[in-house]
N, C-alpha and C positions, 0 to 999 in steps of 0.2 A: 504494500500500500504506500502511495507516493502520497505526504499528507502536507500541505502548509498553513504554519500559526503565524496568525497575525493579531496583533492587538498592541496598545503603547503598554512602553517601560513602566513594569510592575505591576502586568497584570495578569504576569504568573505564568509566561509561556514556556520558561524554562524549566521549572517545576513541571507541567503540562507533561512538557516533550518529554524528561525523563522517565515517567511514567508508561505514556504513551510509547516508549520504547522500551522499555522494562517488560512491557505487557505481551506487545505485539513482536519483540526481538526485529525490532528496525532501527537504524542510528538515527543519532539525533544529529542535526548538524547548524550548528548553531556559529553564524560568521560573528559574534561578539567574545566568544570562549574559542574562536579561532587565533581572532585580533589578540584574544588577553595573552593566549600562548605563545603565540608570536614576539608580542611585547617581553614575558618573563622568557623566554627561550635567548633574550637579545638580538635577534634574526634582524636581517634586513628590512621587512615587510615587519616589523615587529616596531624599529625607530620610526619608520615611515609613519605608520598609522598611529602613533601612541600619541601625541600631539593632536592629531586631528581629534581624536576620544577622550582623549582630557578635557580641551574644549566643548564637546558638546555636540560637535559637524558630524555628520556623515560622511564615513569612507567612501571616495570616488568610487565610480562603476568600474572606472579598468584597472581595479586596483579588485575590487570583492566580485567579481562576474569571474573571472577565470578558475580565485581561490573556490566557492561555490562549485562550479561547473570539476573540477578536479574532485573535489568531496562525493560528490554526486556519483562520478564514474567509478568510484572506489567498491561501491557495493550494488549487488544483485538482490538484495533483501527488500529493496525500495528505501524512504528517508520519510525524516521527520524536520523539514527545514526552517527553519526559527532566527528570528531578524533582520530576515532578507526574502523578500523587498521591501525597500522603504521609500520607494516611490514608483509612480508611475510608468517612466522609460525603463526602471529595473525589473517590476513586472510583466513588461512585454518582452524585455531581455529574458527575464527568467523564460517565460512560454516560448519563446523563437530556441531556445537552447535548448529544455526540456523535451518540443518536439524533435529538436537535429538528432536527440538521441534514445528517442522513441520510450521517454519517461515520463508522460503525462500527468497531473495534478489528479489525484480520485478524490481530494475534500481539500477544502479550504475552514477552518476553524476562526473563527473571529473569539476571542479572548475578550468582551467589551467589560470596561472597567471605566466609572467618572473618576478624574483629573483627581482629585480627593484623597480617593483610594489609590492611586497611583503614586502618588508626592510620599503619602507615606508610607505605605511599605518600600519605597526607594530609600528615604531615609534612613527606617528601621534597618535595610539591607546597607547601607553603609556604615552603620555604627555596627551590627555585627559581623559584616566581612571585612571592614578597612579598604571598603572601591572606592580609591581615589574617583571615578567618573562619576557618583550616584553627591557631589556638592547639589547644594540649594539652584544655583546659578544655571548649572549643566543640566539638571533636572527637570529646570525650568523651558532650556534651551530644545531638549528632546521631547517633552510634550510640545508647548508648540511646531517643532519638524514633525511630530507624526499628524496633529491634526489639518498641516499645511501640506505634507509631503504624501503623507500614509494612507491618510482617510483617501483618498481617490482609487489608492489600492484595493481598497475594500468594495467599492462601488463595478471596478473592474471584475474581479471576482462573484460578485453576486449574480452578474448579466447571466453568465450561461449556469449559474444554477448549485455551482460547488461550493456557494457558501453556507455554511451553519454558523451562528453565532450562538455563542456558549457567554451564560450571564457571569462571569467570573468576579462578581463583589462578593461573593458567598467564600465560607471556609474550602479549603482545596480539597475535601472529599466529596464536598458536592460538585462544585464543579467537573471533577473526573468524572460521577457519577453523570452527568449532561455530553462528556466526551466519549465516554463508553458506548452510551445510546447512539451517540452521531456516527460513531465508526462501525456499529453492528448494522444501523441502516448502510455504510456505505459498504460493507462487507456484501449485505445481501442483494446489493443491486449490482457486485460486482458479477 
């Protein structure tokens, strides 16, 4: 199952997909614990983008479209892709890519969380991991890119009909519980 989460920072996509792969034994492939490793590994692609995510930007496309697309190719299980796309030309990137290599999207999971809930379990997630990226400023900076950037992606996705939106302000067993559902429908129409 080819699966993509979309929803802004903090509303648990990460959690999600772990799960969600845990369950299903599909990788998760998350281009922000790509970048983080990259950054702690000291790689090239690691100083390049550790700047940009400090501040709060988005890593250019020809910089996360290749990394993504390499990930992708790694495994026959299908994936659980999480962060990517966060805009518009990267979700037609992503579909122009996935069909060149006959990996099609079978669900799109919308994560919807208000701004609220998002600010704070970001912060909570900074005081107990020490992410430099999850500051007040940068927090501030990646809600507004997902609702200027993001949201369009969402509206691309719902057209032909693979979106589910999953109410994610609830504790994370329910939520799974609403994910569970949405993949046993996508299972059965497989």
């Amino acid at each position: 199952m080819n699966i993509l989460l979309l929803g802004p920072q903090g509303s648990g996509k990460g959690t999600q997909a772990r799960r969600i792969s845990d369950e299903y034994g599909i990788p998760h492939i998350s281009s922000g614990e790509l970048y983080r490793h990259a950054i702690a590994s000291g790689s090239e692609l690691g100083r390049q983008v550790e700047p940009i995510l400090a501040a709060g930007h988005l890593v250019p496309d020809d910089i996360t479209i290749p990394l993504i697309r390499d990930e992708i190719e790694r495994t026959d299980e299908g994936f659980i892709l999480d962060g990517y796309p966060r805009n518009l030309a990267q979700a037609e990137a992503l579909d122009e890519m996935l069909e060149q290599i006959g990996r099609p999207l079978d669900a799109v999971l919308l994560l919807h969380v208000h701004d609220g809930v998002a600010r704070e379990r970001l912060l909570k997630r900074a005081e107990l991991e020490g992410r430099a990226d999850d500051t007040p400023e940068a927090i501030e900076r990646r809600l507004d890119n997902y609702h200027q950037h993001t949201e369009p992606v969402v509206e691309h996705y719902r057209a032909p009909g693979k979106l589910v939106q999953v109410h994610a302000d609830r504790p994370i067993d329910e939520v799974w519980s609403e994910i569970a559902d949405a993949l046993s429908a996508v299972e059965a129409r497989a």
